[in-house]
Each structure stands twice: as structure tokens, then as C-alpha cells.
N, C-alpha and C positions, 0 to 999 in steps of 0.2 A: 170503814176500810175500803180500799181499794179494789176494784172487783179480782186482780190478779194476789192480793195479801190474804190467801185463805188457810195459812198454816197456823195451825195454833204458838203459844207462846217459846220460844227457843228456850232449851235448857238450860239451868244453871251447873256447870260443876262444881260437886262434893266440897264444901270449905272456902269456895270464891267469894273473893269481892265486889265481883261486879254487881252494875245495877242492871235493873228494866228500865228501858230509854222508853218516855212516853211517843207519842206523836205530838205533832205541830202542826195545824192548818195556819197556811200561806199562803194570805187573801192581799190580793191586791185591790186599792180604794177604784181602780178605774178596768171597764170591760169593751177588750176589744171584739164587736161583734161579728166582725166578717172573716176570721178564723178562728176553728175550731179550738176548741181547749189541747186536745193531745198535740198540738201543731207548733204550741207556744213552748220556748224555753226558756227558764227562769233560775235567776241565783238570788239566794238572800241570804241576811244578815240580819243581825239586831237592828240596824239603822239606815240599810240598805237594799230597796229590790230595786232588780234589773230583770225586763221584760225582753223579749227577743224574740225574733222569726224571720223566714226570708233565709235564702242561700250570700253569703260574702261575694262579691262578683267573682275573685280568684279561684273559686271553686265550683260554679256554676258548668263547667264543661268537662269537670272532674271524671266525668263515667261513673262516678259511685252512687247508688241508691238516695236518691230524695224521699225525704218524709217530710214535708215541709209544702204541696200541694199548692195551697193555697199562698205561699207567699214564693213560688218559683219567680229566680230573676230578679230576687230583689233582697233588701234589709234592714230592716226597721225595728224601733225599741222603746222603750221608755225604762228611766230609773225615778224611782221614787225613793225619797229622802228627808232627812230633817233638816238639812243645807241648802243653802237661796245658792248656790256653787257648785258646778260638779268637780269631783275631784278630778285633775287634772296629771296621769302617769307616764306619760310621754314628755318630752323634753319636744315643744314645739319652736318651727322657726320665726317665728312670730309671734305679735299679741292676738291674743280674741280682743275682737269688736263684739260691743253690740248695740243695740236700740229698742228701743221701746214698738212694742204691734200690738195686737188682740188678736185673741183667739173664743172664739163664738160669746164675743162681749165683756171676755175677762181680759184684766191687764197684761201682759206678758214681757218677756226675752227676747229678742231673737239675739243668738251668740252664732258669731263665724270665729273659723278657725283655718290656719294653714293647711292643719292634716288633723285626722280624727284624734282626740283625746285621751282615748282610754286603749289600753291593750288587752282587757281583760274582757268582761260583760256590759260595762258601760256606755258611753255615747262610742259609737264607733261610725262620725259623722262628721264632717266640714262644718252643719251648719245644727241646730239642734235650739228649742224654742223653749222655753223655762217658767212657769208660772205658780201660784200657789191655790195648795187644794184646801178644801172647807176644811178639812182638820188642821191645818196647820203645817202637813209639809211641802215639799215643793216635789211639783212631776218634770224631766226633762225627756221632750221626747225627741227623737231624730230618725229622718231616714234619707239613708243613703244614696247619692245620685241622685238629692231631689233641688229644682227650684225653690224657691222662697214660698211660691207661690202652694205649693204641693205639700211642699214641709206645714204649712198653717192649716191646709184642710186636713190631713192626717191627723196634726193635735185636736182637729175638734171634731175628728171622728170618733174618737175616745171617750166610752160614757161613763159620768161618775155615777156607776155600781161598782157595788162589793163582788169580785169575784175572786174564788177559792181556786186556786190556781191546781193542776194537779202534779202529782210527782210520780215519778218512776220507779223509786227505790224507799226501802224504807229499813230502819236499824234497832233490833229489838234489845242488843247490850250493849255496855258501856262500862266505862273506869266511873268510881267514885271523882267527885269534885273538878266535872271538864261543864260548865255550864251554858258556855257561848257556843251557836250550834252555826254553821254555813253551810248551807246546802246550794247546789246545784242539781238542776234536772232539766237537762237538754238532748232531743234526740236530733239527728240531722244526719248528715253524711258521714264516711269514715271520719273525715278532720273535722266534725264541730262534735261529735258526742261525747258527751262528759256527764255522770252521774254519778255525784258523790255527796256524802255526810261529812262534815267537819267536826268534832266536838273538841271547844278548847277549855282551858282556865280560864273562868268567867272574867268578861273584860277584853281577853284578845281573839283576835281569827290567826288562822294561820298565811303566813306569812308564803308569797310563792317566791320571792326574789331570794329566800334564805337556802339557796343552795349548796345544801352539803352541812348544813349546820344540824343539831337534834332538833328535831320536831318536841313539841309542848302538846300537840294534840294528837288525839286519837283519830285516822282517817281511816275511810271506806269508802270503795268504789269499783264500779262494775271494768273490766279490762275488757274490750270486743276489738274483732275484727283480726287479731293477727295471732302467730301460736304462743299460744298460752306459754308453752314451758320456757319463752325469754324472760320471765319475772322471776326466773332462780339463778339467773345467769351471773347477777352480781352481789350472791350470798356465799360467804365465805367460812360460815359457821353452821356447824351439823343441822339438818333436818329432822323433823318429830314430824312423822307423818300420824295424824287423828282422824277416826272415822265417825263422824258424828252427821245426824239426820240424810243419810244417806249419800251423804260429801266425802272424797275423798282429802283429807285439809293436809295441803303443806306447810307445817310449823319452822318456823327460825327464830327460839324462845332468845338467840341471842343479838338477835337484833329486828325484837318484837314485831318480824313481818310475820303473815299468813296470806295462805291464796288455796283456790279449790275450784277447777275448771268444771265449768256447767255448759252445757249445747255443748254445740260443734267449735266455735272458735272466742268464748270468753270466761270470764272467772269469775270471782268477787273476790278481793282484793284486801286486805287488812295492813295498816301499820299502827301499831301502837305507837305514847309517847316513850320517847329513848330513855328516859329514864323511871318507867313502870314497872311496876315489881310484877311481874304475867308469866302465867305457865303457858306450858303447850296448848293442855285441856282449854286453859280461858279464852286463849286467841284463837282457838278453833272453835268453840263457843260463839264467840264474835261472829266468826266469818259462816256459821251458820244459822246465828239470829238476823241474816239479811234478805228480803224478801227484795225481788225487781219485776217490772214490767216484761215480760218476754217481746216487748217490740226493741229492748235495751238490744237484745242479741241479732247485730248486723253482721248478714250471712252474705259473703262474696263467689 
């Protein structure tokens, strides 16, 4: 366990269905050695990590708290995958090129692009260098504002070791039958922190483009930096307020949200799927079977 996950196992309520969510170690095949573990941000999937660190240049003069030390000034990543392709989510003005290079003797990619490819965790790079690892998937690493030249010694500054990536958050309940899990765990300035659990129906992830549609998964995730009480602003249905592990839990059994402000300026945050049969009791259950790092809580 995590040195900050020191509570014992979250309660079950009286007659519930939920389950005990195991843990996940989330190793990635390759270690970057000249930042720290706590510095790195990471999202996964069944078929997908995305590696990251470094401030986005648009936010580098932000005034807001960096956590990120060692990559000030800059932004850099790798996604590791079972696809010789990265997915491409942007509607670019142009084709990617590319050609064939090496990197520290192995064959590789190098791919340009008009403008970075991904909007989400992915390559968020012009240019981004692609090759295949001794297991069988392929790494795409890229950083940001860099020459050709700089982009290749980056990718072969990357050791193939196994490293156990760390996480920030962790989720001790759950709905029966959500088995595909997405997590993210990234700290960084107000606009890049995001720490959250995905559990969906084995097979899909949750979907961010579906707005306004019901959710199919259960989500969790930490809310910091701004006041808490604008996450009841657009509930239109009674509140069950629940007092469990010494949480104050704000219940919306009818439209399976929860949330229970912790520090000074964040929560932890529940939505069930829309259509879960959950009482008050379980969604506040939930929202206090969630353990977070206390560096999650950015204090302005």
C-alpha cells in the first residue's frame, strides 16, 4: 500500500451489493530515470499507458503551484500500446509523414504532424518517434518543442525496466459487474490535475465526448482547488446527507451522485452508473472507501 492508504477496509452497508475493489499495480515496461516517480503523470487502460510530465508551455507562466520540478519548461511522454499507430483524435490539417531512424540501435518511426494529435493523455507533439518493445507492444514517445535531433536522444534515454508507476488515489468499493478499470493519476498545476478511477462494463471505458448522455460506469475522483459546494449547483433532486468514516457525504440517490469535502478546498467526488439500483448508504460508502494522496489537495 501506499504510504498515505493507512485506513483499514471501508464499510459495507447492511444488505448491499457492492463489492471490494482489489488494487492494480501499473508498471510500465520502460523507466524514466532522471525524474522522480511522484513527478510523473499517468493514465491507463487495458490497452493503453500514457506517460507524462513537464508543464504544457500555455501554462507555464500560469502563477499556479508546480509540482513537476524537474520537468519545469517543458513536456514530454510516452504511450505504450498494442498498436504500431497512435490513435489519432484531432481532426488534423494535414497528413503525418514519416520515416524510418534509430534509436539506440533499434529500428524506429519518426512521425510529424501539422499539430499535436491527441487532446487527451496521448502524443501531445508535432513530431513523436514509434518503435517496438521486446514484448511485443509498441512505445510512442514525444516531446514537445523539440528538434529531430533531441526527440531521438529522449527516446533512448528511456530504460527498458519495469517500473511500478505510483498512484495517488485509490477505491475500496464498487458496483457488481463494471470490470474495465481507467485510471488517471496526475498532479501538476490547477489546470492539469486530474485523479480519478473509471470502472466500466468489461470491454468499454468511459466515453468523455458523450456529453449529457447516462454514464455506464462508476466514476471517482478527487475535485481540488475551487469551492466545493459548486458540485450541488446542478442537482435538481433531494439530498440524503450520510455520515460515515467521519465524512460529511452529500447523497443525490436520484441521480447517483455523491461528494464530501476534505481540506480546505477539495472533495472526493462519486457518480454512479445512471442506471444502478444505489441507495444513499452505498454511494456514501463509496465516497468513503476512497483513500488520496494529500499532495492531491492544491491549496491557493
Amino acid at each position: 500500500k501506499p504510504s498515505w492508504d493507512t485506513a483499514g477496509p471501508a464499510t459495507l452497508p447492511a444488505g448491499s451489493t457492492l463489492v471490494r475493489l482489489l488494487p492494480e499495480a501499473v508498471v510500465s515496461p520502460v523507466t524514466v530515470s532522471a525524474v522522480a516517480p511522484e513527478s510523473l503523470g499517468w493514465s491507463s487502460t487495458a490497452d493503453e499507458l500514457d506517460v507524462f510530465w513537464g508543464v504544457p508551455a500555455p501554462y507555464e507562466t500560469s502563477g499556479s503551484p508546480n509540482l513537476y520540478p524537474q520537468g519545469q519548461g517543458s513536456h514530454q511522454g510516452y504511450e505504450v500500446t498494442s498498436k504500431a499507430q497512435i490513435v489519432v483524435d484531432v481532426k488534423l490539417t494535414g497528413p503525418i509523414t514519416t520515416r524510418p531512424v534509430s534509436v539506440v540501435g533499434h529500428p524506429a518511426i519518426l512521425s510529424s504532424a501539422p499539430q499535436p494529435p491527441s487532446l487527451g493523455y496521448g502524443v501531445q507533439a508535432v513530431k513523436w518517434v514509434s518503435r517496438q518493445l521486446p514484448d511485443g507492444r509498441y512505445i510512442h514517445v514525444w516531446l514537445a518543442d523539440a528538434d529531430t535531433a533531441a526527440l531521438l536522444a529522449f527516446a533512448g534515454s528511456l530504460v527498458e525496466s519495469p517500473e511500478t508507476l505510483r498512484p495517488h488515489m485509490s477505491l475500496g468499493l464498487t458496483l457488481p459487474g463494471l470490470g474495465s478499470r481507467s485510471v488517471v493519476s496526475a498532479i501538476g498545476t490547477r489546470f492539469l490535475t486530474r485523479v480519478s478511477i473509471d470502472l466500466c462494463p468489461s470491454g468499454s471505458l468511459p466515453d468523455p465526448t458523450a456529453t449529457g448522455l447516462p454514464s455506464k460506469c462508476l466514476s471517482a475522483w478527487i475535485f481540488s482547488g475551487t469551492n466545493v459546494s459548486r458540485l450541488s449547483l446542478n442537482q435538481t433532486v433531494p439530498v440524503q446527507v450520510v455520515r460515515t468514516g467521519g465524512l460529511e457525504v452529500q447523497t443525490y440517490p436520484g441521480t447517483k451522485f455523491a461528494y464530501a469535502g476534505v481540506g480546505q478546498a477539495s472533495a472526493i467526488v462519486v457518480q454512479a452508473p445512471a442506471a444502478a439500483p444505489i441507495s444513499a448508504a452505498e454511494l456514501a460508502a463509496i465516497v468513503g472507501s476512497v483513500r488520496f494522496d494529500p499532495a492531491v489537495e492544491i491549496k491557493f
